[in-house]
N, C-alpha and C positions, 0 to 999 in steps of 0.2 A: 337190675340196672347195669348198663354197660360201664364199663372202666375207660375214661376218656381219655388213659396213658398207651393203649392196647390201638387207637388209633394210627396210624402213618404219618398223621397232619396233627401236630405240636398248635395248639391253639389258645390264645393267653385270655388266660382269668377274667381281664377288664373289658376287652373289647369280645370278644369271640372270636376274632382274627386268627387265620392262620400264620404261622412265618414270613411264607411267602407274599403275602397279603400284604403287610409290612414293608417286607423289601417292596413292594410295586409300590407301594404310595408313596416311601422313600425316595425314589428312583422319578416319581412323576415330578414330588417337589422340586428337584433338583434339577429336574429338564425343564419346569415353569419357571425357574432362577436363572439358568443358564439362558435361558429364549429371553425375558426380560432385558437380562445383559445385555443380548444382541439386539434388540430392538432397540437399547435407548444408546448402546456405540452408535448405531447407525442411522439412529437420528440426528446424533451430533457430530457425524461424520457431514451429513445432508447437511445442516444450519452451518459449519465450517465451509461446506463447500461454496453454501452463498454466500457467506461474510468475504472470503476470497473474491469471488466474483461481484460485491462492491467495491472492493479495496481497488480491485482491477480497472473499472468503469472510472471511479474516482481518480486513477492515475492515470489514464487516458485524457479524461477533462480538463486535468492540469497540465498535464503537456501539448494539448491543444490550445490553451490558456495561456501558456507559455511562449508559446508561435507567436500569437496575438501582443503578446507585450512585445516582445522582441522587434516584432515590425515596428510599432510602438516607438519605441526606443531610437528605433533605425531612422526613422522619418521625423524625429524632434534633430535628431543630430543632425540632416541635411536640410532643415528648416535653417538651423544654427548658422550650417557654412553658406546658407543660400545669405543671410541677417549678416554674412561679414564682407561678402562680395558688395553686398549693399551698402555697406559701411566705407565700405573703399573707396566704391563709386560717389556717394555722398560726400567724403572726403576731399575729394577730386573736386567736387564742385565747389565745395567750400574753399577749397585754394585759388580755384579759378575767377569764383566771386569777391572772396573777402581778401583774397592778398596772397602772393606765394609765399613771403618769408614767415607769415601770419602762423600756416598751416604746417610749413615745413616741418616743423623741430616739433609738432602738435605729435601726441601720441599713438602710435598707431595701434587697429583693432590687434584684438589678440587672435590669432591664427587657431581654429575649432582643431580639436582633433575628437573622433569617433573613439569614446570612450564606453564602451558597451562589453562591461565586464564579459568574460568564456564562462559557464557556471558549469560544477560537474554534479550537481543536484539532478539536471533533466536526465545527464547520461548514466546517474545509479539507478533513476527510475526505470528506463528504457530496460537496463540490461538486468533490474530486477523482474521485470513484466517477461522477458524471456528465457528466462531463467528459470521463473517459476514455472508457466507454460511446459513446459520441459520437465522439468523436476516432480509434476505431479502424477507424471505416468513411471515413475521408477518404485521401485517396491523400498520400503523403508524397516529397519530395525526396530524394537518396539524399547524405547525412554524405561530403563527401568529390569527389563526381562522379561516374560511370560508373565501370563495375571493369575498362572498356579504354580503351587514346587512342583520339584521333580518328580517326587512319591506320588501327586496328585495326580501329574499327567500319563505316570506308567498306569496308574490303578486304571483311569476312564479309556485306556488306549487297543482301542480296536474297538470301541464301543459308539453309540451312536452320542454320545457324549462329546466325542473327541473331535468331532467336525463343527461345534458349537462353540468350543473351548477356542480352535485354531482360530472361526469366523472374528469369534471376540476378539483377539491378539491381532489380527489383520485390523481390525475399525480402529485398535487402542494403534498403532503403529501406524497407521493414516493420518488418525487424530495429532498425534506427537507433531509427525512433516508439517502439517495444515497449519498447524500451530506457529511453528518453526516459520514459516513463512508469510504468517500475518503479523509477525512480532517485526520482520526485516522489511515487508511493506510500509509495516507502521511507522516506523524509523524512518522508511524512503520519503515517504508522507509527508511527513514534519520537516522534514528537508528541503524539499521542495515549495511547501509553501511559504517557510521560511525566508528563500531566498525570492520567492516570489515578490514578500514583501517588501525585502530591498530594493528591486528593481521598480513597483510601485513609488516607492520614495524617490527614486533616481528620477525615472518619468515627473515624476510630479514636480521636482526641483527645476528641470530642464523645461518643461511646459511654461513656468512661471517665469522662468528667464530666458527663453524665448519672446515669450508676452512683452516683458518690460521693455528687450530688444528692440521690437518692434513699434510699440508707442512712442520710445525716444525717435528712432529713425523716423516715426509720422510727424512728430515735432519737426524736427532739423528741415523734411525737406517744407513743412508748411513757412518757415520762417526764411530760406529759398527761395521760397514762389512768390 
């Protein structure tokens, strides 16, 4: 019987593997680990990149939204001053009807003024949406350092290892930016609809006291006629 230390190839007791045999299954594990990595940064780099490009859609629709109230807004208030001219004119007739000294010392409408708050909610939006635009083609830092030590990245280096390792550090350092920029969306977000709402409430008030404007001034000239 042969002596199986007289061999060249070291082969252990449990498996019947050689050394080297070892090292390759080792070596596959850890390229199966490393490829995993990369596959699941860079799926979550992809679902980041569409969460982005809702956030985006979503801040377009509100500042489109936004247009829409604002005209809104613009055309309550020359409703207003249209409702004081009217008032004036009414007025007029009233003194001319009912008596001048009647109406004189009578109180006059109150003069509208276009009160249509400036908001800087649309214009963080604006210059967030091109901000970001911009900002997601610049190469980013990676939150943290590398996603191995030093020792780790000289051992894998020059190896096919090392282009696996980089891939990964690139998706984690995307992911970081991406991040970074749905947290300042998000914020812009809330901002804006925030203020949306205010201006909902303003329209609404304004509508309503228009309305009333207008029923009294139906009254006045039906009691005229």
């Amino acid at each position: 019987m042969s002596n199986p230390f007289d061999s060249n190839e070291v082969r252990s007791y449990t498996t019947g593997r050689t050394a080297e045999d070892e090292i390759n299954q080792y070596e596959r594990e850890i390229e199966k680990i490393l490829q995993e990595s990369v596959d699941s940064t860079q799926r979550s780099v992809q679902r980041l990149e569409h969460s982005e490009q809702l956030g985006a859609n979503t801040a377009n629709e509100l500042l489109s939204q936004r247009e829409k109230l604002e005209k809104a807004e613009k055309n309550l208030d020359e409703i207003h001053r249209t409702t004081y001219e009217t008032q004036r004119n009414l007025n007029s007739l009233k003194s001319f009807f009912g008596g001048f000294f009647k109406n004189k010392f009578s109180r006059a409408p109150k003069e509208p003024s276009a009160d249509v708050p400036s908001s800087k909610s649309d214009n963080k939006l604006s210059s967030h949406l091109n901000e970001g635009s911009s900002s997601s083609a610049r190469s980013t830092s990676i939150a943290g350092g590398p996603s191995l030590s030093a020792d780790s990245r000289k051992t894998i280096q020059g190896t096919r290892f090392e282009a696996m390792d980089s891939q990964i550090d690139e998706n984690l350092g995307q992911m970081s930016s991406q991040l970074g920029r749905l947290r300042d969306l998000g914020k812009a977000l809330g901002d804006e609809v925030e203020d949306q709402n205010v201006m909902i409430g303003r329209i609404h008030d304004k509508a309503m006291r228009n309305d009333d404007t207008v029923r009294k001034q139906d009254d006045q000239m039906r009691k005229l006629l």
